[in-house]
N, C-alpha and C positions, 0 to 999 in steps of 0.2 A: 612691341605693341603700340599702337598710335594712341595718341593722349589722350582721344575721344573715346576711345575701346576700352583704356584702363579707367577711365574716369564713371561709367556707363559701369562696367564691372565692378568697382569699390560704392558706386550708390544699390547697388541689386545687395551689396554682403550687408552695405550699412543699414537700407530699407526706410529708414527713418531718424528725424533730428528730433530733439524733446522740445515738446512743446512747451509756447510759455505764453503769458499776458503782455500785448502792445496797446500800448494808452496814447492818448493824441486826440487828433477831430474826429477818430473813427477807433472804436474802441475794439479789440477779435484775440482771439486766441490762436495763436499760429501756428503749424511748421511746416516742414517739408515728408513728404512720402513718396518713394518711387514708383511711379507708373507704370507698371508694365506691357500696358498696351505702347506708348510713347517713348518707353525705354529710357525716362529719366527721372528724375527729382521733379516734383510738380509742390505749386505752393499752396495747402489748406488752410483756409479760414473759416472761423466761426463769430461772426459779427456778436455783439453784445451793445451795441448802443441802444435797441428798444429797450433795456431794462434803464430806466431813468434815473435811480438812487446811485452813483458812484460808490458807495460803502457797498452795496447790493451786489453793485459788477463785480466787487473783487472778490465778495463770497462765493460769485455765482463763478467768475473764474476759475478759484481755486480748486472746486470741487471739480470743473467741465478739463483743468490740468490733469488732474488727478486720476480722473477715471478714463479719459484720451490715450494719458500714457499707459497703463495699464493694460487698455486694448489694444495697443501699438507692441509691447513688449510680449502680448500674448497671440500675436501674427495677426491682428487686424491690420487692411489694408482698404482707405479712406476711398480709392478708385476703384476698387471692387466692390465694396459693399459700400455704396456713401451715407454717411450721416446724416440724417437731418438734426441742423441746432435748434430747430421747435422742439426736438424731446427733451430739451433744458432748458423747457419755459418751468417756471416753478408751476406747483398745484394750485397755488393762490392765483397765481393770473389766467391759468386756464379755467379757470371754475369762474373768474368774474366774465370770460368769456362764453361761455355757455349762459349765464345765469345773463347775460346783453342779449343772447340771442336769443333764448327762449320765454324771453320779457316780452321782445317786438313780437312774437311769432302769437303770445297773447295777446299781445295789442291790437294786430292784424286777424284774428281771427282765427288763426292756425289752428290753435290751440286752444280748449276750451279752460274753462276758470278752474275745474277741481284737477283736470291734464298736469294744469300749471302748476295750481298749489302741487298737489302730488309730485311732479319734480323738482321741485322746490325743498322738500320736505326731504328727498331721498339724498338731497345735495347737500345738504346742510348737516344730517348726519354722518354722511362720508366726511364732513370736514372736522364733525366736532371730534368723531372716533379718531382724524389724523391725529389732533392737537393734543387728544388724551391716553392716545396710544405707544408705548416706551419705542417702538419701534418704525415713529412717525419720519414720511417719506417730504422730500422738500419741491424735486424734480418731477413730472411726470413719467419721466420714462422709469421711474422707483416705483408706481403703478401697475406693477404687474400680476401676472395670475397670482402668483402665489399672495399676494398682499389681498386678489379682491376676496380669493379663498378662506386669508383671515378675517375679512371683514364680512364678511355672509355667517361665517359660525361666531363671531360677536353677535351680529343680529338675532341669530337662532337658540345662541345657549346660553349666551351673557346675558340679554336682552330678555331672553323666554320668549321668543315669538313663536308666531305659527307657523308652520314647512309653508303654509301659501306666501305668507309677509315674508319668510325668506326667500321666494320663488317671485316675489312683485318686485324687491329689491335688485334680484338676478336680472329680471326684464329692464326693469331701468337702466342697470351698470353694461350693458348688451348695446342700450340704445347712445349713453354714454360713451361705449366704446367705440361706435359709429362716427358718433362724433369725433373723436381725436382721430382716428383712420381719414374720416374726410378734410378733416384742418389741416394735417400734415403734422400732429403731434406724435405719432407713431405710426408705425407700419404694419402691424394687424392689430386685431383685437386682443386686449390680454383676456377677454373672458372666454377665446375659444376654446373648445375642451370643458367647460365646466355645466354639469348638467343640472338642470331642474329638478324637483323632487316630484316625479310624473303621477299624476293622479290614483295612477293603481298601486304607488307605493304608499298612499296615506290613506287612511278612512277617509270617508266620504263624511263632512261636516253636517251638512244639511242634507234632511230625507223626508219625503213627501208626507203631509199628516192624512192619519186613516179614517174612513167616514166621519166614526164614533167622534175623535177627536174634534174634526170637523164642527160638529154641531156645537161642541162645548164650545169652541173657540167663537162659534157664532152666537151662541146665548150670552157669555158675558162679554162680547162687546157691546151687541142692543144695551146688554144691564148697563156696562160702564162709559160706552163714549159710541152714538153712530153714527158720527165723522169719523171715527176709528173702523167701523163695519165696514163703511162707504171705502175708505183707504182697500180696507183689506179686498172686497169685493172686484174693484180695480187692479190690484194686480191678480188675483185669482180669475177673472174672467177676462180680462183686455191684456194680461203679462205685461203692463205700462210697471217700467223698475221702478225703484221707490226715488232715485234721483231726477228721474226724468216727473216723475210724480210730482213730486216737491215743487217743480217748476210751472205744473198744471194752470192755467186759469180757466176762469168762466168760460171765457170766449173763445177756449180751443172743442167746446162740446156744442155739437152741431141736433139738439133735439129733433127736425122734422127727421134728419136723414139717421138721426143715431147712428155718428162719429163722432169719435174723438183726434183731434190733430196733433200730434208730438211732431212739434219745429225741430229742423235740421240741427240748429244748435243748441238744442236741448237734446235729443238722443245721442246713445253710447254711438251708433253708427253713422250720426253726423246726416242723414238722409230725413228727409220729410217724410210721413207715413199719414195713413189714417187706419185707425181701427176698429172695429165693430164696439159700438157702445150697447150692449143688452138690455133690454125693457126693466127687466129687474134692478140696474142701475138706476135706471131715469124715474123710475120709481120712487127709487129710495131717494136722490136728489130733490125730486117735488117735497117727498115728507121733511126732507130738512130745510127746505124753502132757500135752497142753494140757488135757483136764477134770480131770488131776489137785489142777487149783491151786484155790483157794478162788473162789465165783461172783464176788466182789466186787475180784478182782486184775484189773488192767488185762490186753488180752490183749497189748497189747508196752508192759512198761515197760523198765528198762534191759536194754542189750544187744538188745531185739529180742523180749525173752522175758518171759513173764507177773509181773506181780508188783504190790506196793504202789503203788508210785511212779509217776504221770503223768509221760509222757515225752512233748515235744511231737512236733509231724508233721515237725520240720526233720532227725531221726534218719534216718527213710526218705530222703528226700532227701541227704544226707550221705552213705549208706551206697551209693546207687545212684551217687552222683558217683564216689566215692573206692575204693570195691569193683564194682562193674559197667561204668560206661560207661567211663571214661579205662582201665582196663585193658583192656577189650574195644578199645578205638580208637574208642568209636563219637562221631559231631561233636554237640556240644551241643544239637541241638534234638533230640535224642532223652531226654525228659527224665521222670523216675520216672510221672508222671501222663499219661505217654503212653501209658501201657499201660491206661487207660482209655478213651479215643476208643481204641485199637486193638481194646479189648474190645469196644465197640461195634461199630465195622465191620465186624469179621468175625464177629459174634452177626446181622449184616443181609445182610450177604454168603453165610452160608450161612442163608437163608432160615426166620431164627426170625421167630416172629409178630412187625411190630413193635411193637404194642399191647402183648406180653410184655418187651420190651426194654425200650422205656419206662416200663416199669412198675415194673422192675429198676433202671433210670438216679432211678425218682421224681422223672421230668418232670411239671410240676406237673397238666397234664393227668389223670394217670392215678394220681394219688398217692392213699394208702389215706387217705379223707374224713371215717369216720365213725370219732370219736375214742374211743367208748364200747364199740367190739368190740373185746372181750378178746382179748388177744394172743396168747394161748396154743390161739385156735382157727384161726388163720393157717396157712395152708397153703403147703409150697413149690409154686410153677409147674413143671411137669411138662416145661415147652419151655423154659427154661432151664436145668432138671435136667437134660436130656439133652445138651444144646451142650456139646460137648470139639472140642478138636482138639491139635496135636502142642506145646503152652505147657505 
């Protein structure tokens, strides 16, 4: 047999040399694996110089020896299936990556401010649960299903969260996953396969309130706060949420045309709208002598009542727990933003257009498209101007 034939034949039996650490101007973990397309001994490298700390590299070596060979003596083979050496970025440098990028993406506008917080928040838990957890991961590519599996029933039973804050968390780790698929830290998502807890497996939190209640809730808010009525009437008649509320000023209410304006970067959907502001509103704003304030004051900062200061949407909520429902007796899922779905139901119950309603909700279907008409030629809906009843 010629010396190329037998030499070709003893790299195919041997398949692979063991890998080790080579240090110098360029720092990688090496060996050899036979190619079988090429039919020989080909040389693999896994650079290691972006990790900066030399004491760093050689942990980060020993572990990427360690588990190289393992998958080399368990028939992995580097030219058939290649490695990426991003899945041996550690967790700490991937997460300072993402948290670089999803900074600028706030700073550019990408992203809005609670977006951010909010990923911020889900980021930061994932690190503290590594740190405190006996079976914390150092690699990324140690982020797998099974670990995000344990870290969602941490959240749900350790934690005592809700199946939704378990299901917001899932959303995030999904969009996380995205992320490491697009950088080149792995090659699918570890979260596929894992499902949400879909709406018809949990009760329904929040349920629309009934006339009766209705009115109680309407009596003591006149008693106790009608900045708080005003709030409440807002989302019950205009469906404006309570964050995009929060952000309200003077000078998004348009009295001759009765509109209200929610800025692009103030709604969930990022789009401009305008929506019917009702007479019964602009009512109750003359009595509280709310155009008295400057266009540029929020229309509830503290206390409820117009002013400087950004007050977030947790006030409403606060004020409906602690002033409305437990005084009234009424049971928890009757919850401040319920009076949104009740606005709806009974704007379709008594037989408003629903193409007008939607249109009021700015369901995206029906949402105002063309971003270039001037706001100020918006016109209230005449069918939802007219919708009252005993709220």
């Amino acid at each position: 047999m010629p010396e190329s034939q037998k030499n070709r034949a003893v790299a195919q039996i041997v398949s692979y040399t063991i890998p080790r650490l080579y240090t110098g101007k360029e720092w990688y973990v090496g060996w050899n694996s036979f190619d079988p397309v090429e039919k020989k001994m080909r040389r693999k490298k896994i650079k290691l110089n972006h990790i900066h700390s030399k004491t760093e590299r050689r942990k980060y070596a020993a572990d990427l020896v360690a588990r190289v060979y393992e998958q080399l003596r368990r028939g992995w083979n580097p030219w058939i299936e290649l490695e990426n050496s991003k899945s041996y970025s550690t967790l700490t440098d991937v997460c300072a990556h993402y948290d670089k990028l999803i900074t600028k993406k706030a700073q550019d506008g990408i992203y809005r401010e609670d977006t951010y917080t909010s990923n911020m928040s889900y980021l930061r838990n994932l690190k503290k649960y590594n740190d405190t957890v006996t079976t914390s991961i150092t690699y990324i590519y140690q982020l797998d299903r099974q670990y995000i599996i344990d870290f969602l029933e941490h959240i749900y039973i350790d934690r005592k969260n809700s199946a939704q804050t378990r299901d917001n968390y899932l959303a995030w780790l999904r969009t996380f996953s995205e992320f490491l698929v697009h950088y080149g830290y792995v090659k699918s998502k570890p979260t596929d396969g894992i499902e949400s807890f879909s709406k018809w497996q949990k009760r329904k939190e929040r349920e629309y309130l009934p006339e009766n209640i209705l009115e109680l809730v309407k009596e003591k808010a006149e008693k106790k706060n009608r900045y708080f009525l005003l709030a409440s009437y807002i989302l019950f008649y205009c469906f404006i949420r309570p964050k995009e509320m929060s952000r309200l000023k003077i000078q998004d209410f348009n009295v001759k045309n009765r509109t209200i304006i929610i800025k692009g970067e103030q709604s969930k959907n990022r789009r401009t709208a305008a929506v019917t502001l009702p007479v019964k509103i602009v009512h109750l704003m003359i009595d509280l002598h709310i155009f008295d304030s400057p266009g540029d004051y929020y229309l509830f900062s503290s206390k409820l009542m117009p002013g400087k200061e950004y007050c977030s949407e947790k006030q409403f909520r606060d004020f409906w727990q602690y002033h409305i429902r437990k005084p009234l007796g009424l049971p928890a899922k009757y919850k401040f933003y319920s009076l949104k779905d009740t606005g709806v139901t009974m704007m379709l119950r008594a037989n408003t257009d629903v193409l007008s309603v939607r249109d009021q909700a700015r369901h995206s279907s029906i949402l105002i498209t063309d971003t270039y008409t001037p706001h100020d030629i918006a016109k209230a809906n005449p069918l939802i101007d007219k919708f009252t009843c005993n709220f």
